[in-house]
C-alpha positions in Angstrom: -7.4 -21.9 -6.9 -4.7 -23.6 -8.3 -4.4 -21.5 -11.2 -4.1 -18.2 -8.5 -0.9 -20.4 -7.1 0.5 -21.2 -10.1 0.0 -17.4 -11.6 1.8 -15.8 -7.9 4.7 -18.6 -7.9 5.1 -17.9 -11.7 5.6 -14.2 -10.7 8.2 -14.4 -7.9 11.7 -15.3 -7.9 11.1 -18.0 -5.2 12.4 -21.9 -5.8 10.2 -25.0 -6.4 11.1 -26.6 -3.3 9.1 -23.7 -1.4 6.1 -24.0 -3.2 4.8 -26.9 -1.2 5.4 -25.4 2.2 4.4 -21.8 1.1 0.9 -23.0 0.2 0.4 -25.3 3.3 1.6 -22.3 5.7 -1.0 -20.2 3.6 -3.5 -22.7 3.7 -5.5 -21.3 1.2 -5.1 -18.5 -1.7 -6.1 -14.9 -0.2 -9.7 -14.1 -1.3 -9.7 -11.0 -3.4 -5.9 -11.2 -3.9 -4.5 -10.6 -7.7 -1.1 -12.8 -7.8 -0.2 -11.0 -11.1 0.5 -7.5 -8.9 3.8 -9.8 -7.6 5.1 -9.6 -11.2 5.4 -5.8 -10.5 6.9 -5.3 -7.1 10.5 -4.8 -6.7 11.2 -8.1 -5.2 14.0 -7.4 -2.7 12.2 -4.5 -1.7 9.4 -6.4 -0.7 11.0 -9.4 1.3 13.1 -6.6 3.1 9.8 -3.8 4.0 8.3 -7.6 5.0 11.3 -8.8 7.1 11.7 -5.1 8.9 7.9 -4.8 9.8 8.2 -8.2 11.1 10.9 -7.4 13.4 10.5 -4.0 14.8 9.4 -2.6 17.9 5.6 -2.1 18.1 5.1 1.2 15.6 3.3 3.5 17.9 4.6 6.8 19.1 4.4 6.8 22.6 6.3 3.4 22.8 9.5 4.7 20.5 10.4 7.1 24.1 11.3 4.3 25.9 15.2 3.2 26.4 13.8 0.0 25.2 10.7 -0.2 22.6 8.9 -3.4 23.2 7.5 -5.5 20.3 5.9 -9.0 19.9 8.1 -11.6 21.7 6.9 -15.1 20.8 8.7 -18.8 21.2 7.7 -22.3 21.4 6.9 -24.1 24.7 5.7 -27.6 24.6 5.2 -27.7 20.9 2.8 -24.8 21.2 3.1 -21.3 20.1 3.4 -18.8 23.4 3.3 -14.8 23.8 4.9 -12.8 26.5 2.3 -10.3 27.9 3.0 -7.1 29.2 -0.8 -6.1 30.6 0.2 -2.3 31.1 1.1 -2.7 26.6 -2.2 -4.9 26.2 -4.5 -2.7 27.5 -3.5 0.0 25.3 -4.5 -2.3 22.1 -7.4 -3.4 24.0 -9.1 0.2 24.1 -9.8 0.3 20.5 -10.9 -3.7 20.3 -14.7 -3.5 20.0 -16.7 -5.3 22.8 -17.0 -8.8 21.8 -15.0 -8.7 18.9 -13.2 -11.5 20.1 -13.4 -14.0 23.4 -11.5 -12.9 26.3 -12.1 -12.4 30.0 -8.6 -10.6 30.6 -6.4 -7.9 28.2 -3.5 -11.1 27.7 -6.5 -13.3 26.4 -8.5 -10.4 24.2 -5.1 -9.6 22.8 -4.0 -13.3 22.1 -7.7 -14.1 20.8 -6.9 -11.0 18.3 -3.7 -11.9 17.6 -4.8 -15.6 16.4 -7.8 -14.3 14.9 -5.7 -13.0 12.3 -2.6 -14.8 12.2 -4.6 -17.7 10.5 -5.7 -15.9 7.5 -4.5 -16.7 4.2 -3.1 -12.9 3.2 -0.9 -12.0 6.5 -0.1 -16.0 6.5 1.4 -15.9 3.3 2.9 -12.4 3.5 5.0 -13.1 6.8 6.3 -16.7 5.6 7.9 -14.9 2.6 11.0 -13.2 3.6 12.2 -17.1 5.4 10.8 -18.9 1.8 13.1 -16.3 0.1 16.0 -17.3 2.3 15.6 -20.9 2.1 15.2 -20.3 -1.8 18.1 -18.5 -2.1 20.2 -21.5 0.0 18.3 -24.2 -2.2 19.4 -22.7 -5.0 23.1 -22.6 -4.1 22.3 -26.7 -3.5 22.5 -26.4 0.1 19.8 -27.7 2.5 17.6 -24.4 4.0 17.2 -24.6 7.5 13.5 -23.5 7.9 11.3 -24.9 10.6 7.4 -24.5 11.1 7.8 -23.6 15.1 9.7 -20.8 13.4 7.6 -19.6 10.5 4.7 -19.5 12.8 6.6 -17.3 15.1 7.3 -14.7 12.1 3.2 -14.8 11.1 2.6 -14.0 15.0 4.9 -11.0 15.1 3.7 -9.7 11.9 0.3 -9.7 12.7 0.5 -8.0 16.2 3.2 -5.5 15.0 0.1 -4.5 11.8 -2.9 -4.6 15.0 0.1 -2.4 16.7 -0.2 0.0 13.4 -3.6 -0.2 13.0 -4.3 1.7 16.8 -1.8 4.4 16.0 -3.2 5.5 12.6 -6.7 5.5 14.2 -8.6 8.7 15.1 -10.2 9.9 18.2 -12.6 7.4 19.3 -11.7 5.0 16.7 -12.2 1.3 16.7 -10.6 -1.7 15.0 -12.3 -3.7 12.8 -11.8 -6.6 9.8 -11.3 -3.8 7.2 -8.7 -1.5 8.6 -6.6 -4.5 9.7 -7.2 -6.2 6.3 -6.1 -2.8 4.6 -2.9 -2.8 6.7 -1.8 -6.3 5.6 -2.6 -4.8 1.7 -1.1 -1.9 2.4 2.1 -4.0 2.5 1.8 -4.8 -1.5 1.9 -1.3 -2.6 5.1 -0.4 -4.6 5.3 2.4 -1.2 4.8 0.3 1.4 2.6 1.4 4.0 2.0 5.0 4.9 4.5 7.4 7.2 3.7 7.0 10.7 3.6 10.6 12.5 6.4 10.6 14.5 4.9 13.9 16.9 2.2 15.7 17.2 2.9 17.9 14.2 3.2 14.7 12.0 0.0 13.8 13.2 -2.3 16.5 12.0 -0.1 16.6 8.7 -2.5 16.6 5.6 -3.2 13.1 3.9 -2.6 12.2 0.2 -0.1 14.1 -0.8 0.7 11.5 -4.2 -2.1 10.3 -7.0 -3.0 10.1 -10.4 -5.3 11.6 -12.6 -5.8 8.6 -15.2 -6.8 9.3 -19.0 -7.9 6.9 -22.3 -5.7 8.3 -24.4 -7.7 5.7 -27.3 -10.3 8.6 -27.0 -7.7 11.3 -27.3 -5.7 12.8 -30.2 -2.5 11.6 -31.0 -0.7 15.0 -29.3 -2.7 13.4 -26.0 0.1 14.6 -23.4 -0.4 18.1 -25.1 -4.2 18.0 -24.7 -4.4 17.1 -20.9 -2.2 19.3 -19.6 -3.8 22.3 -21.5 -6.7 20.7 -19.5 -5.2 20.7 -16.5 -3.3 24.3 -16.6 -6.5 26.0 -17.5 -8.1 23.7 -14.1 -5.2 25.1 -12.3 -5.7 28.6 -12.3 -6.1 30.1 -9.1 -4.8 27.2 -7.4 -2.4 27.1 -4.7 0.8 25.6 -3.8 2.7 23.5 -5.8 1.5 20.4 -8.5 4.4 18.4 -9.9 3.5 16.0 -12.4 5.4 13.0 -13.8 3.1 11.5 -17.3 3.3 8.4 -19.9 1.7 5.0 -20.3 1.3 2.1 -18.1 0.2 -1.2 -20.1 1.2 -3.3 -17.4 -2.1 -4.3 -15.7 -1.1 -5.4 -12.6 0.2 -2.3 -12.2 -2.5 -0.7 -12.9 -5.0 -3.3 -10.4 -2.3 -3.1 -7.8 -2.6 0.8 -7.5 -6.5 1.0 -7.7 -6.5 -1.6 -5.1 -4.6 0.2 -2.7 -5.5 3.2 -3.4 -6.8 5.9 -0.4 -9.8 6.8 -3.1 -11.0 6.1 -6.8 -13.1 9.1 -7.8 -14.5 8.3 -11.1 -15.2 11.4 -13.9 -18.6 9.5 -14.5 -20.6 7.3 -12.7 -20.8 4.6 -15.5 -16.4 5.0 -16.8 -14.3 2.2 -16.5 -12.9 3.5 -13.0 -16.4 3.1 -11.5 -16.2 -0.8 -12.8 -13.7 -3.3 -10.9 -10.4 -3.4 -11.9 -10.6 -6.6 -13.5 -13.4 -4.6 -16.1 -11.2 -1.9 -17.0 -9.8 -1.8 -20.5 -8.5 1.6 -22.2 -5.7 3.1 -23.4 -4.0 3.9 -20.0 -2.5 7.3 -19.6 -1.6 8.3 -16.0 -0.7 11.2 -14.8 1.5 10.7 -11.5 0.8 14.4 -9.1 2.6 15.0 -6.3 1.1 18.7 -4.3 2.2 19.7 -0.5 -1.8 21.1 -0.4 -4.2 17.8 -1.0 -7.4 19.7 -1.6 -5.3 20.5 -5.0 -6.3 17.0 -6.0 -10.3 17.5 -6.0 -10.0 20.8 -7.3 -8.7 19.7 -10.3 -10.6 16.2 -10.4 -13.4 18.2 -10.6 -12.8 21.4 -12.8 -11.4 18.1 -15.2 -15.3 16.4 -14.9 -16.9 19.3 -14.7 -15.5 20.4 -18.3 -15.9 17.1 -19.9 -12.6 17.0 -20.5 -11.5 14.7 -23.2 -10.3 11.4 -22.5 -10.3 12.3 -18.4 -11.6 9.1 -16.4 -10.7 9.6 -12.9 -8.2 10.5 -10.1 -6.9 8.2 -7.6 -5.0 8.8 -4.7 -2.3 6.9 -2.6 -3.0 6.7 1.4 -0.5 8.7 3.6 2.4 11.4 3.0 4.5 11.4 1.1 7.3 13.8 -0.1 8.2 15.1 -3.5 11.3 13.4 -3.9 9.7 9.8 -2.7 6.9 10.7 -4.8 9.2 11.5 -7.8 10.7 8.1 -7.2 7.8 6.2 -7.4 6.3 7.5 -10.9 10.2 7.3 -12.2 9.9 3.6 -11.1 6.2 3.1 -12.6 8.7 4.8 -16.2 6.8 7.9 -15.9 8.8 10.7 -16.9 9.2 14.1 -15.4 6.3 16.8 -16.4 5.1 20.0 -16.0 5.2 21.3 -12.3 3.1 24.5 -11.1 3.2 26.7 -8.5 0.2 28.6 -7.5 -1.3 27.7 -10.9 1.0 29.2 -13.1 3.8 26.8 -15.0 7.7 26.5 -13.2 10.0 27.9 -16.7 12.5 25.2 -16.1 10.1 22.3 -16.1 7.8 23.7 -19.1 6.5 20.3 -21.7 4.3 19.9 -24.2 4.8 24.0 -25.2 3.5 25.2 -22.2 3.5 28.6 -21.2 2.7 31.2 -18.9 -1.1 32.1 -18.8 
């Protein structure tokens, strides 16, 4: 356990005075939880996504209507940590807790039972104390004393975790319930180099298609040395008769927290073979790693071409992986630019875009 600490406080820019406090507020390392995937977040990125979805107005639709959006209001009274309740708001987090998930005889204590449930666990613990640790680091470093009390860091770990139970109801379906898993993958969620998903914003929004971003991931240790060459003769000859549009971004990612950070996060890992190295944990995988960053505004793009790949016994091909949510193709384009994969091939309605043409492409 010590080693985990000493791997995650190696990785971020935070000073040694907040180590102590950091792992006390924590309590304990977060089970499952690779510290080396710090080492390749964008750190102010990740203090500010952390700081905003700490303070924000609860993230679900209906609320954001309102002249005044509620959101988790918390403060000390009597040395004890207290939460206004607004019973109409409770409810509506209430109807997707399963009965006897947690203790409560009225919505203000099912809600505050919930709330606690989570708020001391290691992950959202440690997540929520971070953007304060980073600004007590940042005074500590300058030599001046941090003002940083523990009435107020658990204050920050409350709001957090209500806002992410907020976030879990709205990106539920029909009839959906909460449970351990979705509300552990919301806290996760927060790691990725995205952030969490797009919330739909109207009803439009809402049925919007899923997993718009992914990456088809290749060994290219089993490939020739033109390997860029030979998978996207692959994967123009999968594309034909496709539809939409497939933009691409390729290269090499050696960084393997990287690589564990995006197969941990990731919506789905769909193996070429049941015994690769995708179908192994993370921790098993080692190959030459070629990815192939897709972005396509039609997601059933992505199993079309996962499988016509398999199906061929394509070469080197391991697997596809998607990213939850929707994203767009410039925010996608970001992403594999800040992941160093350059720009590609794109297609449209399976045939190659002249201007973005690589690797001696052509038309069919």
């Amino acid at each position: 356990m010590d080693e985990l600490w000493h791997r995650f406080f190696r990785a971020v820019p935070l000073h040694d005075s907040t180590q102590g406090p950091v792992k006390a507020l924590a309590g304990a390392w977060p089970d499952g939880l690779d510290p080396d995937l710090f080492a390749a977040l964008d750190w102010p990125v990740l203090i500010t996504r952390l700081r905003d979805y700490i303070a924000m107005p609860y993230p679900v639709a209906m609320f954001r209507t309102l002249d005044d959006p509620p959101g988790p209001d918390y403060r000390m009274v009597d040395d004890q940590i207290a939460r206004a309740s607004n019973p109409a708001l409770d409810q509506v987090l209430c109807s997707v807790v399963p009965t006897g998930f947690v203790a409560g005889t009225t919505v203000q204590e099912v809600v505050w039972n919930l709330v606690a449930r989570y708020a001391e666990r290691p992950l959202p613990r440690l997540l929520f104390v971070l953007p304060f640790m980073d600004r007590g680091s940042v005074a500590a470093a300058r030599g001046d004393a941090p003002v940083v009390t523990i009435e107020g860091l658990l204050i920050q770990i409350y709001k957090g975790v209500e806002n992410a139970l907020f976030d879990v109801y709205e990106r539920l379906p029909e009839g959906g319930l909460l449970g351990d898993p979705l509300v552990e993958r919301r806290f996760r969620d927060l790691l990725l180099p995205t952030g969490p998903e797009p919330r739909a914003t109207d009803a439009a929004a809402a049925d919007a298609p899923r997993e718009t971003t992914g990456f088809l991931v290749f060994d290219y240790g089993a490939m020739g040395l033109s390997y860029g060459r030979e998978a996207f003769l692959a994967i123009q000859a999968a594309l034909r008769s496709s539809a939409g549009v497939c933009a691409f971004h390729d290269g090499d990612i050696h960084d393997t927290g990287i690589i564990r950070s995006l197969l941990a996060h990731a919506a789905a890992v769909v193996p070429a073979t049941p015994d690769g190295p995708l179908a192994r944990a993370a921790s098993e995988i080692a190959f030459g790693p070629y990815f192939i960053g897709m972005w396509t505004d039609r997601p059933a793009n992505f199993r079309l071409l996962h499988d016509r790949l398999a199906a061929a016994g394509t070469v080197g091909y391991l697997g596809l992986l998607t990213l939850p949510g929707v994203q767009d193709a410039p925010g996608a384009g970001s992403l594999f630019l800040s992941l160093s994969l350059p720009v590609g091939p794109a297609f449209t309605d399976g045939r190659v875009v002249p201007a973005t043409a690589k690797y001696g492409l052509g038309p069919d």
